[in-house]
C-alpha positions in Angstrom: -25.6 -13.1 42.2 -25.1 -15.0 44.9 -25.7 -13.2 48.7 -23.9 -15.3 51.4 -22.2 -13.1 53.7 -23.3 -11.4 57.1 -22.5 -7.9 57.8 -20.0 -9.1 60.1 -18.3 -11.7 57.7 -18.3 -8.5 55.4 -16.8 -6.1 57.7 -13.8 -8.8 59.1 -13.3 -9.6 55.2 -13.0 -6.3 54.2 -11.7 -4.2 57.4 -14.0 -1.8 57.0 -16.7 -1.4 60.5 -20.2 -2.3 59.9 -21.5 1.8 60.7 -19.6 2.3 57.6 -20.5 -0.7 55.1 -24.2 0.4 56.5 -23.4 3.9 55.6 -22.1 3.0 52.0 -25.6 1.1 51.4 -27.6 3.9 52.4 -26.0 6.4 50.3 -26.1 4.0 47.6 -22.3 3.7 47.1 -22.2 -0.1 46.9 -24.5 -2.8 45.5 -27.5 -3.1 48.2 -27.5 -6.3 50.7 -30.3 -9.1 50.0 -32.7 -8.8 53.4 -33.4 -11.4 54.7 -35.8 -9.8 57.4 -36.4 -6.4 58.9 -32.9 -6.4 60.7 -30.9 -8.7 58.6 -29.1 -8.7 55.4 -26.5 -10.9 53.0 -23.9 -9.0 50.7 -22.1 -10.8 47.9 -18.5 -11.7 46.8 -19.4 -8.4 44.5 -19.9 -6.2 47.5 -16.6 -7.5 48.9 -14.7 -6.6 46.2 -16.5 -3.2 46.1 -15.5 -2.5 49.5 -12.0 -3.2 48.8 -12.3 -0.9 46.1 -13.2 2.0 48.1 -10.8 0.9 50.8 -7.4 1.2 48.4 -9.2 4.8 47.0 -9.6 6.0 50.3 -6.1 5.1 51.5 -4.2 6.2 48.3 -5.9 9.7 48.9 -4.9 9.2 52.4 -8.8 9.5 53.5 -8.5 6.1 55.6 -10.2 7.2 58.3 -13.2 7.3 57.0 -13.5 3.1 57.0 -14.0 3.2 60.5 -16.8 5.9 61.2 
């Protein structure tokens, strides 16, 4: 797997904030980051496509609101 994308790259890809993509690693919703130190991380395309995942469940249950926590 191939982990190339900042948090931020993520979260403008995707539309979904950072506080939530961090939340969704925590709780061990989507596949975990690489770290690359203490305070930095890459996600992959696989991540990407997870989030966007979520992001069509959440709005077709009309949950959206909970991308942007």
């Amino acid at each position: 797997m191939d982990f190339k994308f900042s948090i931020s790259e993520v979260a403008s890809r995707t539309g979904i904030s950072s506080s939530a993509i961090n939340y969704y690693v925590r709780s061990k919703i989507i596949t975990p980051p690489k770290k690359t130190s203490k305070t930095r991380a890459l996600f992959s395309e696989k991540t990407i496509d997870e989030l966007i995942e979520i992001k069509k469940f959440l709005a077709k249950k009309g949950l959206s609101f909970f991308l942007n926590k």
